[in-house]
N, C-alpha and C positions, 0 to 999 in steps of 0.2 A: 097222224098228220102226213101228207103226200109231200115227195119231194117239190114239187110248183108251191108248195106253200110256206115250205122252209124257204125257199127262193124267193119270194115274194116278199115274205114276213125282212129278211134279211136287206133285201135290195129297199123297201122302207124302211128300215133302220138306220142306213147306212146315210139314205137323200133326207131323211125327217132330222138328225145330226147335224149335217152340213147346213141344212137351211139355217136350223137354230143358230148355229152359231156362226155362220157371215151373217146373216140379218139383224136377230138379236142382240149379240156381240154383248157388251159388257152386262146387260141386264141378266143372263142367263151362265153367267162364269160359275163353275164347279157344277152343272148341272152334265151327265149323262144316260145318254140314251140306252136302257140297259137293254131291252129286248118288246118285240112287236108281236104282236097276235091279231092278225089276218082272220075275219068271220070267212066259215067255209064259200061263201058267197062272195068274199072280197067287196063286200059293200061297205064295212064297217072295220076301222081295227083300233087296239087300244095300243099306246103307246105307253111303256115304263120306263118312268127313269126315276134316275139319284142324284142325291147333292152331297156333295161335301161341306163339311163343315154347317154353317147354322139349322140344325131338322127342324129347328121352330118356324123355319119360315116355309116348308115344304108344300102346306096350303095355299100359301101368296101365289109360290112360284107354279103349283097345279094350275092355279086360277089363270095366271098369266098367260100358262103357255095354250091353257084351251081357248083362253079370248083370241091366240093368235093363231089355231086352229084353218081357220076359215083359208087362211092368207096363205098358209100352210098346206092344203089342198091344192088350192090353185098353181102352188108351184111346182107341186106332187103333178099335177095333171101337164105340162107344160114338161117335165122334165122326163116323164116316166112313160112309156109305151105298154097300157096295158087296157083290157077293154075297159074293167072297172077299178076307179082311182077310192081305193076305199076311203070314206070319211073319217078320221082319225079322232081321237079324245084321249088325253093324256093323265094317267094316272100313276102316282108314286108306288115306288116301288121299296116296299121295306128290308127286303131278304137281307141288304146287305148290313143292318143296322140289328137286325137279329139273329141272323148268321157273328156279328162280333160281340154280341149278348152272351151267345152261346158259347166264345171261344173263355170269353171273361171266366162266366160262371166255370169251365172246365178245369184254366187254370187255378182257380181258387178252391176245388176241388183236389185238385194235385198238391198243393200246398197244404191242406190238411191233413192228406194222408202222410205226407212225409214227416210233417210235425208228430201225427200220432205214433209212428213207425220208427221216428228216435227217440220217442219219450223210455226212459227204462221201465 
């Protein structure tokens, strides 16, 4: 990935964030913008994010935020100097919900070994 694309990827990160959350504002609380991937064409990028707290509703909130997508471009285009305003579509991001999957099971792992390592 070229440096104009971590650039790019980043600087939509950063305005795709803002907008959510001045415009959306309470509908979108505990949701963040974790990282963007820019098509080498900048035509198209998918946006990831997380929530805190309820993951049953991560679909609503998927649904929500691409319905608001369109509205979301348009301010992309208005606020961003760039030739192409890629199309965004926003998809949840799991790593961080199994990245703590992974820390659980490790600890619980650790705690067996130590159980077995004082048993006489």
């Amino acid at each position: 990935m070229g440096n104009r694309t971590l650039r790019v990827n980043e600087l939509l990160k950063r305005e795709v964030s803002q907008f959510i959350h001045r415009e959306l504002g309470s509908a979108v609380v505990g949701v963040t913008i974790t990282d963007v991937q820019a098509s080498s064409d900048y035509k198209s990028a998918t946006v990831y994010f997380s929530m805190v707290g309820d993951t049953a509703a991560t679909g609503e909130m998927e649904q929500r935020l691409n319905a608001s997508a369109q509205e979301i471009n348009q301010e992309l285009r208005r606020t961003i100097t760039l030739r192409n305003i890629p199309r965004i579509r926003f998809k949840h991001d799991s790593s961080m919900e199994r990245g703590a999957r992974i820390l659980t099971l490790l600890d619980q792992i650790d705690e067996e070994q130590k159980k077995r390592n004082s048993q006489p």
